[in-house]
N, CA, C and O atoms as CSV, one atom per row, in Angstrom:
chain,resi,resn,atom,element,x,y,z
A,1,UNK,N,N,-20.894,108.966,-173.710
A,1,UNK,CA,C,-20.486,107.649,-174.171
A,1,UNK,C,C,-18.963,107.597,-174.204
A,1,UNK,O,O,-18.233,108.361,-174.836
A,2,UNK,N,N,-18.556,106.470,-173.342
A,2,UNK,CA,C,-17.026,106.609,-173.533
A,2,UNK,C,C,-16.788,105.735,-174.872
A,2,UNK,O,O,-17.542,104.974,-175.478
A,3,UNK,N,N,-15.305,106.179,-175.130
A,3,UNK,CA,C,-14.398,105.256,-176.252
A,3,UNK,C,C,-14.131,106.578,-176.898
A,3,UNK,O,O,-14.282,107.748,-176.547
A,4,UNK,N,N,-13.514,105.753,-178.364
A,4,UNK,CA,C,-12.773,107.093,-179.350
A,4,UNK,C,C,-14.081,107.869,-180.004
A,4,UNK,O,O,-15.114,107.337,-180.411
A,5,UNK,N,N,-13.779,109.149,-179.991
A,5,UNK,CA,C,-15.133,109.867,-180.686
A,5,UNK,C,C,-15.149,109.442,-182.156
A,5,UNK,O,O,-16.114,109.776,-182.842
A,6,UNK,N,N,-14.027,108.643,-182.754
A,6,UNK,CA,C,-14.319,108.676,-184.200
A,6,UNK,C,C,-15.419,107.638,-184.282
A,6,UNK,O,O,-16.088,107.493,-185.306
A,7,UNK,N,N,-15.614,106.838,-183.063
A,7,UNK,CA,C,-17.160,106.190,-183.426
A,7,UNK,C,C,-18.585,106.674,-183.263
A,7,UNK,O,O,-19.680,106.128,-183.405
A,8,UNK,N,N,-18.178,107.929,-182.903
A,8,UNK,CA,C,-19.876,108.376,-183.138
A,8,UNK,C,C,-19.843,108.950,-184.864
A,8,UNK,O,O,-20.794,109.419,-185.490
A,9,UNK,N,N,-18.869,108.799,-185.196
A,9,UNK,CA,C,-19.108,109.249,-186.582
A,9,UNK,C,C,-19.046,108.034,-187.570
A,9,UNK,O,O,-19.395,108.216,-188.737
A,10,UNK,N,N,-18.595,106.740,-187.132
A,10,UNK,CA,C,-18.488,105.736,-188.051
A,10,UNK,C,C,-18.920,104.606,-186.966
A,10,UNK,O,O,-18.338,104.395,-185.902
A,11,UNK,N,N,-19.393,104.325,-187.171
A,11,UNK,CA,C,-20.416,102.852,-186.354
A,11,UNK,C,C,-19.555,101.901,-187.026
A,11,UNK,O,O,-19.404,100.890,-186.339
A,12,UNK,N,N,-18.953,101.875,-188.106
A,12,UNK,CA,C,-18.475,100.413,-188.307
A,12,UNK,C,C,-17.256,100.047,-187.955
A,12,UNK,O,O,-16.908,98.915,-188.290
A,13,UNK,N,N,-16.272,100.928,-187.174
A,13,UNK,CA,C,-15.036,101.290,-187.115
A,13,UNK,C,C,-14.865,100.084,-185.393
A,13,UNK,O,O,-15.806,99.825,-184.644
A,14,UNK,N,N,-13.836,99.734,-185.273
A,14,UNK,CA,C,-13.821,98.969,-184.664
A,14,UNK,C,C,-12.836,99.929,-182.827
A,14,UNK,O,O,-11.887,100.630,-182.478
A,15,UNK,N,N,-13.973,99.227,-182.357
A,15,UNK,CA,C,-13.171,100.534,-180.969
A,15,UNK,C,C,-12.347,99.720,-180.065
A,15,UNK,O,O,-12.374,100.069,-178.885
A,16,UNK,N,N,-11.659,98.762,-180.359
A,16,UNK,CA,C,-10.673,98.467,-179.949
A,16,UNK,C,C,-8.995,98.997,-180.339
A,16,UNK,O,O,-8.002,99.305,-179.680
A,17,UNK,N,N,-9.393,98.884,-181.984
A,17,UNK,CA,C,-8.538,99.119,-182.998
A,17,UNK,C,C,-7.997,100.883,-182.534
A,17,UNK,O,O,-6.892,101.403,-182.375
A,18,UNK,N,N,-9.305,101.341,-182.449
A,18,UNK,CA,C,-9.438,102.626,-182.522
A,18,UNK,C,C,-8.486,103.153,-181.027
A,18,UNK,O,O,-7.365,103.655,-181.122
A,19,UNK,N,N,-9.157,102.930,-179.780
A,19,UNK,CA,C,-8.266,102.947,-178.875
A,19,UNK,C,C,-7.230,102.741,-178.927
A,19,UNK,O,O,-6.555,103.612,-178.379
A,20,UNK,N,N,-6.372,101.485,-179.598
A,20,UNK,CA,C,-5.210,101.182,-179.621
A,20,UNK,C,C,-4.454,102.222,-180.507
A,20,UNK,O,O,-3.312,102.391,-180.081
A,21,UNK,N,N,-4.736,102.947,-181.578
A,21,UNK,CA,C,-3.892,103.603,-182.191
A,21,UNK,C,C,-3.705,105.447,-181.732
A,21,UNK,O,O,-2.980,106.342,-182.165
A,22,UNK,N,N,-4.924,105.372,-180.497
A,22,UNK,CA,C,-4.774,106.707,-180.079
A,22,UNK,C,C,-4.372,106.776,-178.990
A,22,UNK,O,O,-4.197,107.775,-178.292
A,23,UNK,N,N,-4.126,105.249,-178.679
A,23,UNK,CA,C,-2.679,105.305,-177.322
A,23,UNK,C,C,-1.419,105.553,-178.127
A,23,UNK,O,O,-0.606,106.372,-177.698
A,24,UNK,N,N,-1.207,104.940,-179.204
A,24,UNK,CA,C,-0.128,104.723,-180.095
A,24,UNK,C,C,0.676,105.770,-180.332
A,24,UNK,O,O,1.884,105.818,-180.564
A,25,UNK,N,N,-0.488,106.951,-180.207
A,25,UNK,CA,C,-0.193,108.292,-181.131
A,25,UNK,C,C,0.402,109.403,-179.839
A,25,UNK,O,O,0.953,110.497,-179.961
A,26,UNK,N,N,0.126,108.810,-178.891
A,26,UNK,CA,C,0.460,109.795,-177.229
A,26,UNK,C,C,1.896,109.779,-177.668
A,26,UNK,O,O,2.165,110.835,-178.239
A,27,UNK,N,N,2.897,108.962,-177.602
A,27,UNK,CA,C,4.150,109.570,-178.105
A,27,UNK,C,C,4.634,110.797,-178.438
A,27,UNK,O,O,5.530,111.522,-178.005
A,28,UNK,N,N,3.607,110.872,-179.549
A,28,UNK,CA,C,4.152,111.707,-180.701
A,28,UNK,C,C,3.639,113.090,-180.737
A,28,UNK,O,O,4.148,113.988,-181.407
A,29,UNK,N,N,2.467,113.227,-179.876
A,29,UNK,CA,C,1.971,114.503,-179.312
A,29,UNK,C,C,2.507,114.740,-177.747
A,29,UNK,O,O,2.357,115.844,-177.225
A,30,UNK,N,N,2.865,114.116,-177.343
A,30,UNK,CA,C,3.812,114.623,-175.899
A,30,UNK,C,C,5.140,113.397,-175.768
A,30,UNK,O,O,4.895,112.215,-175.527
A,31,UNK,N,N,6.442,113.896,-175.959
A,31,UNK,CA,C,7.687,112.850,-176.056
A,31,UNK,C,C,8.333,112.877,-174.987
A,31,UNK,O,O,9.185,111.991,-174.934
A,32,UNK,N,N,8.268,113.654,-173.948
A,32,UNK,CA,C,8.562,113.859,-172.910
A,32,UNK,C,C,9.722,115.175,-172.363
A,32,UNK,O,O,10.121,115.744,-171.348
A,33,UNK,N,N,9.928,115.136,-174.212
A,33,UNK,CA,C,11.306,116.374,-173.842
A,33,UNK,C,C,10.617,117.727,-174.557
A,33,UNK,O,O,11.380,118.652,-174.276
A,34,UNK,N,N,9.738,118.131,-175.190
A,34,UNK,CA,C,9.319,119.295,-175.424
A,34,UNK,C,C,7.701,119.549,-174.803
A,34,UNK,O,O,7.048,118.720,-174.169
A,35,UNK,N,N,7.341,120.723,-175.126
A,35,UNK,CA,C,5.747,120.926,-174.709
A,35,UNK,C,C,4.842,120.278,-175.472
A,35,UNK,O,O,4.983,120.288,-176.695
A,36,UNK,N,N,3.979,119.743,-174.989
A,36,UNK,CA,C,3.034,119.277,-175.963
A,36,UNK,C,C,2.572,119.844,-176.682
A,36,UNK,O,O,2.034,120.898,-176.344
A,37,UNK,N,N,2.553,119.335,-178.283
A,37,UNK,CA,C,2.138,119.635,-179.376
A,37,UNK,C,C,3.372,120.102,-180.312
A,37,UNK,O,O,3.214,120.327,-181.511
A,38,UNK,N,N,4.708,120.236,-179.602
A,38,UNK,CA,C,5.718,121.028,-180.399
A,38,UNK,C,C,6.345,120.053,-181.037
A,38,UNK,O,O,6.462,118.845,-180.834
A,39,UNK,N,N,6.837,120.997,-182.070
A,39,UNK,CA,C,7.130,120.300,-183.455
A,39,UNK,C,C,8.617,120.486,-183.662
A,39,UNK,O,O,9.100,121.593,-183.424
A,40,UNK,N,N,9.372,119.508,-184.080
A,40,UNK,CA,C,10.840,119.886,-183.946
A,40,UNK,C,C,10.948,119.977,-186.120
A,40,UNK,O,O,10.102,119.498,-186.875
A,41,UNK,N,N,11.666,120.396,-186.359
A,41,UNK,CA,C,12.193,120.432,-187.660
A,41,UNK,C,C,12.488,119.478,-188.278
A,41,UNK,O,O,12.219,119.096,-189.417
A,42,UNK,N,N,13.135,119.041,-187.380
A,42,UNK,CA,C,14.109,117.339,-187.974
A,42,UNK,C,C,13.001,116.380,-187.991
A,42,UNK,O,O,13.138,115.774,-189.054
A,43,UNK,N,N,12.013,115.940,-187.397
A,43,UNK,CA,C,10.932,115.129,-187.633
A,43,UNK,C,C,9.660,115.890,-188.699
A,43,UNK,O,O,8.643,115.279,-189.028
A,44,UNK,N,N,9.875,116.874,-188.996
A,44,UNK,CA,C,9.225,117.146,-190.396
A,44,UNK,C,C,9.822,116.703,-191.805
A,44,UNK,O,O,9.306,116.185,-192.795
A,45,UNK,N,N,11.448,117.219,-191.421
A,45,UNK,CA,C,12.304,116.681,-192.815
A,45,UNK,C,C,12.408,115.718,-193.225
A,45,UNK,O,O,12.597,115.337,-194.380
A,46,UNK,N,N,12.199,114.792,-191.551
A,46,UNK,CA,C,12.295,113.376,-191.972
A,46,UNK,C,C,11.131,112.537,-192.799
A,46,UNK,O,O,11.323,111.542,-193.498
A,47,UNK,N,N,9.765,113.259,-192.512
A,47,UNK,CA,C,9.116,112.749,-193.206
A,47,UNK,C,C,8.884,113.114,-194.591
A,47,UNK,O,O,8.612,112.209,-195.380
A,48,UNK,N,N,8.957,114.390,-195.023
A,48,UNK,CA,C,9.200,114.896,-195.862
A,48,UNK,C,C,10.380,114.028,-197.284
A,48,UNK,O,O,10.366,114.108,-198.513
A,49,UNK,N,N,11.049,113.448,-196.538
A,49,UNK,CA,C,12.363,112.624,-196.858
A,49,UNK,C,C,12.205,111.545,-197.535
A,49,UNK,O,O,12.638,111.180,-198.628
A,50,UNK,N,N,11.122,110.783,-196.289
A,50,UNK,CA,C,10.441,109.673,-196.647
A,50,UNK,C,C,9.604,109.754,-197.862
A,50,UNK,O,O,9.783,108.917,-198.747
A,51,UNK,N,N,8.748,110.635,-197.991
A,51,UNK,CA,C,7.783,110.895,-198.488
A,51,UNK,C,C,8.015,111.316,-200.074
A,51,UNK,O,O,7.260,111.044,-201.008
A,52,UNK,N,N,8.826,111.795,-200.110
A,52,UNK,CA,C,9.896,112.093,-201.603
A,52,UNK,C,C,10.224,110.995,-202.131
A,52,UNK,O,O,10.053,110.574,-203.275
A,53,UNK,N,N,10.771,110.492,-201.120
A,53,UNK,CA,C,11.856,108.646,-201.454
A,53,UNK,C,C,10.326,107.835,-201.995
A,53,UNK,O,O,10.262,107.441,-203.159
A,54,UNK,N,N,9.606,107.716,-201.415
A,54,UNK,CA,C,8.550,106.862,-202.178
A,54,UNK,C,C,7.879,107.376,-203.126
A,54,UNK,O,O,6.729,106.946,-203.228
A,55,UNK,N,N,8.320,108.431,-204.123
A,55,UNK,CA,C,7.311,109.162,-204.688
A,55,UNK,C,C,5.623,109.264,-204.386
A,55,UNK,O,O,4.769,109.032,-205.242
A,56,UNK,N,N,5.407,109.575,-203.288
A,56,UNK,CA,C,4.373,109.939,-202.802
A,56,UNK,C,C,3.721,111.221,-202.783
A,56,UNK,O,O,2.597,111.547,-202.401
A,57,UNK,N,N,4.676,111.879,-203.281
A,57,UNK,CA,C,4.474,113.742,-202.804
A,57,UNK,C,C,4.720,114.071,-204.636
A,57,UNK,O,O,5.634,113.775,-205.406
A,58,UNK,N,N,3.531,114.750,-204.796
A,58,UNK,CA,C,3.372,115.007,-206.572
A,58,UNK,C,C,4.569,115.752,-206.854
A,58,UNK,O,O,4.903,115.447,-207.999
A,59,UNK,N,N,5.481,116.691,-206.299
A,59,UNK,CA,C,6.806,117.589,-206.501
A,59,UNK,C,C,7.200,118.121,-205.024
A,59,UNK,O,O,6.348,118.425,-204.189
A,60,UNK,N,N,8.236,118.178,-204.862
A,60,UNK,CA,C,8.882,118.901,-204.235
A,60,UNK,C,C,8.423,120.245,-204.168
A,60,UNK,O,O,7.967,120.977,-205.047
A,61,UNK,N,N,8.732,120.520,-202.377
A,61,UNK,CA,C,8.328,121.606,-201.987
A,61,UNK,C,C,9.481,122.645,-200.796
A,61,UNK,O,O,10.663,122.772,-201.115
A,62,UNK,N,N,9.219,122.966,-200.152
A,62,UNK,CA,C,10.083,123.704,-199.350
A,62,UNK,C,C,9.050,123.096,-197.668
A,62,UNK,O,O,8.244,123.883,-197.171
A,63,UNK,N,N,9.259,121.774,-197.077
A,63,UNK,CA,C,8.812,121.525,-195.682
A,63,UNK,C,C,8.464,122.480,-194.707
A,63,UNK,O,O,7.565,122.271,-193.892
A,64,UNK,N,N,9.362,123.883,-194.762
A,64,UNK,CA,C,9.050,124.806,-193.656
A,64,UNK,C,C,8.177,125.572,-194.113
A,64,UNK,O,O,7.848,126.552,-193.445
A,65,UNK,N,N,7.694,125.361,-195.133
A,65,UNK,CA,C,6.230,126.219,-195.842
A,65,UNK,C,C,5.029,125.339,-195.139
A,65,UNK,O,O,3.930,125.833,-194.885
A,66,UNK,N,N,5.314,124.225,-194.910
A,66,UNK,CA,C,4.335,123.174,-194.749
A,66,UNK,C,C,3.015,123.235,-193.353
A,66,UNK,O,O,1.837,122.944,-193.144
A,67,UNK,N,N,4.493,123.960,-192.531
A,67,UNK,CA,C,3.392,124.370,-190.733
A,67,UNK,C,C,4.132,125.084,-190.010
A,67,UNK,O,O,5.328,125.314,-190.189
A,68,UNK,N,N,3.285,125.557,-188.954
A,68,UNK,CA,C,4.027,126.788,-188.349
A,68,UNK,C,C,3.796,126.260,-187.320
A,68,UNK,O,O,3.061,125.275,-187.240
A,69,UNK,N,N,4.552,126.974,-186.023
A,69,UNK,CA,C,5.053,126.903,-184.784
A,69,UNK,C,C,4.538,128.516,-184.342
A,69,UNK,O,O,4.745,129.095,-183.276
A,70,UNK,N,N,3.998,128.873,-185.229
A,70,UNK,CA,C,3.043,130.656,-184.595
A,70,UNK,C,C,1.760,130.399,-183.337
A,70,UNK,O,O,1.395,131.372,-182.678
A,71,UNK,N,N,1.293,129.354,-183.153
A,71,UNK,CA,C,0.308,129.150,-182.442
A,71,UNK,C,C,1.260,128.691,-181.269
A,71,UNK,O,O,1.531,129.374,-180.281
A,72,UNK,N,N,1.608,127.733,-181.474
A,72,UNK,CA,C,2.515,126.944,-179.985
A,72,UNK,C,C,3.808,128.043,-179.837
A,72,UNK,O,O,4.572,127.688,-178.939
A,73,UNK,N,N,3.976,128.555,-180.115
A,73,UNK,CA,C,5.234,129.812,-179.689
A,73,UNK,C,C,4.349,130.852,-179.195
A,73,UNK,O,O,4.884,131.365,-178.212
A,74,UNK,N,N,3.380,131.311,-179.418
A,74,UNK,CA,C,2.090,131.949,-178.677
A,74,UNK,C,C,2.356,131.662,-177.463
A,74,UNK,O,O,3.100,132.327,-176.742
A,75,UNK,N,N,1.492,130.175,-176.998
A,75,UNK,CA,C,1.317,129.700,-176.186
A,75,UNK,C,C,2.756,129.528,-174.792
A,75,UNK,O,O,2.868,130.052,-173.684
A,76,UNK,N,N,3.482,128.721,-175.425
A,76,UNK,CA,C,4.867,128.942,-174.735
A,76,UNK,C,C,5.797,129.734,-174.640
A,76,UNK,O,O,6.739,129.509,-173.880
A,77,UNK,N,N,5.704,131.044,-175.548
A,77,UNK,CA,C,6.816,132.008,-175.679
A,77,UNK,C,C,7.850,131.831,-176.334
A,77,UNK,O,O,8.821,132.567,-176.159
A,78,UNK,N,N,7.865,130.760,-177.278
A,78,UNK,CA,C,9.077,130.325,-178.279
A,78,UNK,C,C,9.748,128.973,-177.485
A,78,UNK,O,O,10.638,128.476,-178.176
A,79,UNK,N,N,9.563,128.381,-176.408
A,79,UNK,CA,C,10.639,127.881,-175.758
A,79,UNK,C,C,10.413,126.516,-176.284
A,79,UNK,O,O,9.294,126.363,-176.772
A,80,UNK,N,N,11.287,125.362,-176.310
A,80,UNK,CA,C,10.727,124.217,-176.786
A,80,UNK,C,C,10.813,123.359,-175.366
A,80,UNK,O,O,10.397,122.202,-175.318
């Protein structure tokens, strides 16, 4: 069955909507200047940033605790 798989798990979810936001999201998993899936620092802090500024985040933490780059440095050898 084509479309987004999140509708075999939710029938009520709308698969237009759904398509549209997982084109949306191609950006941000391939930008054109690193390997796909890699994660730069500065777009963690930034959200991190954000995420403080709205009190959204119960306390402060240290961001580079948050995810690793051990799997995709595997894969690519460290290179971005």
């Amino acid at each position: 069955e084509a479309g987004p798989l999140a509708l075999k798990y939710d029938s009520t979810l709308d698969a237009a909507q759904q398509a549209a936001m997982m084109e949306a999201s191609v950006p941000l998993v391939y930008t054109g200047e690193d390997h796909i899936g890699w994660m730069r620092d500065e777009v963690w802090q930034g959200m991190y940033d954000i995420l403080l500024e709205q009190a959204l985040l119960d306390q402060p933490f240290d961001v580079h605790e948050a995810y690793t780059m051990e799997f995709l440095e595997g894969i690519y050898g460290g290179e971005q």
